[in-house]
Phi, psi and omega in degrees: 000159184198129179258068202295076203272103155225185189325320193252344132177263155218145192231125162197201200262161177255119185143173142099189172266140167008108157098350197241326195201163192289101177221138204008290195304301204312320170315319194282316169337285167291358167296298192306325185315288177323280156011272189302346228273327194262332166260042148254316167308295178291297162106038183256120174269066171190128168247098188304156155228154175195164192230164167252180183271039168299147184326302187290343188315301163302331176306299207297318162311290180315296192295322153340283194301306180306314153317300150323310197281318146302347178275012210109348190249135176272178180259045101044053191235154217240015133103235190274139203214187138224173185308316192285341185295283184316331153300334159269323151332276196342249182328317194290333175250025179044050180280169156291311188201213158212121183272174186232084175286089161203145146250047188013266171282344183285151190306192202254014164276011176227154186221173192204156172253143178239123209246119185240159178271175185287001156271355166100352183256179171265151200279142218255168195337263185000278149342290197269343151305285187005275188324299190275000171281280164358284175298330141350300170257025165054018165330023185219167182214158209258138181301175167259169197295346180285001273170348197283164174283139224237138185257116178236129197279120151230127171278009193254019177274325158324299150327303162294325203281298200290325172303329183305308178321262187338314177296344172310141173286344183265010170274104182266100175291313146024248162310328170294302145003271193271359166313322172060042190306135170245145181234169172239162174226136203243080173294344211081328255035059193213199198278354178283000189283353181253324161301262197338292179336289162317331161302288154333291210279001146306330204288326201110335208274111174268323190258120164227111153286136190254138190244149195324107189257341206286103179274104150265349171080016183266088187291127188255065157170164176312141173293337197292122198257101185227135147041259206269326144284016183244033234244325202264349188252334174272356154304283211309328192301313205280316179300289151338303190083037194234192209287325167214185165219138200248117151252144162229161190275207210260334179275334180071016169278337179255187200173121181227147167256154170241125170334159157302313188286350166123004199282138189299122155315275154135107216287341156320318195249017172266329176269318208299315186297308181297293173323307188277022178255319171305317173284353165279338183222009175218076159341133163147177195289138175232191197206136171233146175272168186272003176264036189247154187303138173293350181299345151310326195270292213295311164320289228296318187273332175312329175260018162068025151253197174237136212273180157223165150250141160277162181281123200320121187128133185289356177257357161250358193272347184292311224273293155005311203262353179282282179277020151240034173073356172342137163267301171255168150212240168124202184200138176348317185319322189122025207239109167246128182265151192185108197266359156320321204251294157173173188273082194180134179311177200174084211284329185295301177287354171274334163314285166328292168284010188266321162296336168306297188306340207268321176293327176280329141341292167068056178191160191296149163281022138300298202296358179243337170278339167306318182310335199256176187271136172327359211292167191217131192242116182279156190209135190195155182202151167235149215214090173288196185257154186303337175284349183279127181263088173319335166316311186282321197304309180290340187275317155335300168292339178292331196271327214259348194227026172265017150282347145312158163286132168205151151244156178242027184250022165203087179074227182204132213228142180229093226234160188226109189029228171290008155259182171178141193240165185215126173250151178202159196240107179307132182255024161242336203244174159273082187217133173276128135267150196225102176252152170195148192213133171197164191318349193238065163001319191260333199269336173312298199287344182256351157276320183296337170306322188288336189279330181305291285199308201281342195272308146352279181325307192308296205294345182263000000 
């Protein structure tokens, strides 16, 4: 069983004893944390909630709610949901803040609270120490009966988040329209199978196949829209005969495409495509985490803005796009941030916009993923002994590559003209991840060897 206490929020498996898996006490525990932690910040008694269709969602849901209600808080819950809905639910209903009941890609024995502050975003390093110190000293203290918090169901957020979508100027419902696209769609069984649909057919989108749509949280594959889980939707794409194929996770914050031909889009390249259709009709800045494809950088400068990178994590790439002003940014995952709409990935609104881009476009979407330049990203990891201090280990590598262009603000990210590799240091395992990219698939895997063979040297 396993139990993940980080920043943004709590993550585990469902089951086992106390302290060991997400399990009852721990829910309530960290509900109350939060609970006190946002309305001592705000002085607001009210919070949204929304869940994906995971098994546990209603246990974890139920407990959630009963909790919020004993500190005192109303409730606000917006049922089967998704991360980006809810996150535009917080401000619109002038909450203290929201949970989220997901664990976005992870398989479905695991459940998770993803935790935002009252702008609707997520709370930040600072903001989830708080937060886990609180639960830590059992910080709280509970309303009396006259006092408890009162719960109101709404469904009508489905609804608010595609009018927003629709309301952008650069979503041509139209153009989509007369495109006439026919698509298949691969949700998981989860809540984008009630978002996506809705969506389509605001859109106009007449031909849509549904691929497990039904949300029972019963994943009929790794959730995680990679490839290699994608095997049944780019068959269906091919089968069909349609223009694409559309994934989304169990949360609906990442968004993966599949070619007419069945061939992968490739999830490096759903913010690369989406920026560059932004970037045609909006100067600016765009923002990436750094272990994301350099092909951003690149759209990005062809179109005379300038690219930044962030430190791994979706708060930091907001804080990132925040302070440069970024038009679009987001992260390599399938994750688009697009701050027209608000600051938080948003698998809904990339659809959109992305199918826009594809109608003005007028050409198969291979042919529009050939436009952009190639890259190939190697993923690799090395695995010390837990006594080892990787902190030093990496300041090594830094010294052996410091005639290079490098950063330090996530590991150490090192670059060689157009390739560049990034180590980063797992924060659960004694573990280097080693990611590295370049035009080439075997030059990709031979840098990352090379870097592998230095660290190897170093530790002897």
């Amino acid at each position: 069983m396993t139990l993940i206490k980080s920043i943004s929020g709590i993550r585990g498996t469902i089951g086992g004893p106390a302290g060991d898996g997400l399990t009852p006490i721990d829910i309530v525990k960290f509900t109350s944390a939060y609970g006190s932690w946002v309305v001592k910040r705000t002085g607001i008694k009210k919070i949204v909630l929304g869940r994906d269709a995971r098994i546990s969602g209603t246990m974890v849901n139920n407990l959630v709610i009963g909790t919020l209600q004993g500190l005192g808080i109303d409730v606000v819950d917006l049922g089967l949901s998704t991360t980006p809905t809810v996150e535009i639910a917080v401000p619109l209903e002038k909450a203290a803040g929201g949970i989220i009941l997901t664990a976005s890609h992870n398989p479905k024995q695991w459940n998770a609270l993803k935790l935002l502050n009252e702008k609707g975003e997520f709370i930040n390093d600072a903001d989830g120490k708080e937060v886990l110190e609180i639960a830590e000293n059992s910080d709280f203290t509970y309303a009396d009966v006259n006092n408890l918090g009162k719960v109101t169901n709404d469904d009508t957020y489905l609804q608010k988040h595609i009018d927003q979508i629709l309301a952008l100027p650069l979503v041509d419902k139209a153009a989509v329209a007369k495109a006439n696209f026919k698509i298949v769609i691969d949700c998981v069984n989860s809540t984008g199978g009630i978002f996506v649909p809705a969506l389509l057919k605001a859109l106009g989108v007449n031909t849509v196949h549904e691929l497990y749509c039904e949300p029972d949280g019963e994943f009929p594959h790794n959730p995680e829209p990679l490839p290699e889980n994608l095997i049944a939707l780019s068959q269906e794409v091919t089968k069909k005969q349609a223009n694409l194929g559309i994934a989304v996770d169990p949360d609906v914050d990442r968004l993966c495409f599949v070619c007419e031909d069945g061939s992968m889009f490739g999830e490096e390249y759903t913010l690369v495509a989406v920026a560059d259709y932004i970037l045609q009709h909006t100067k600016g800045n765009t923002v990436s985490n750094l272990s994301s494809t350099r092909a951003l950088r690149d759209v990005t400068e062809k179109a005379g803005g300038t690219y930044h990178a962030a430190a791994v994590g979706e708060v930091n790439v907001v804080n990132k796009m925040k302070e440069t002003n970024a038009v679009i940014g987001g992260e390599g995952n399938g994750g688009v941030i697009y701050p027209e709409l608000h600051y938080g990935r948003d698998a809904l609104a990339g659809i959109a916009l992305f199918l826009t881009h594809l109608a003005k476009y007028n050409k198969p979407v291979s042919v529009l993923r050939s436009s952009y330049p190639n890259y190939f990203i190697s993923k690799n990891k090395i695995t010390l002994t837990p006594e080892m201090d990787i902190d030093a280990l990496l300041l090594k590598v830094e010294e052996k590559y410091k005639s290079q262009p490098h950063t330090t603000i996530d590991g150490l990210k090192i670059e060689f003209d157009k390739e560049w590799v990034h180590l980063r240091r797992s924060n659960t395992e004694p573990i280097i991840r080693i990611y590295s990219e370049s035009e080439s698939e075997a030059t990709a895997n031979e840098l990352a060897e090379k870097i592998i063979a230095d660290i190897k040297a170093i530790l002897k």
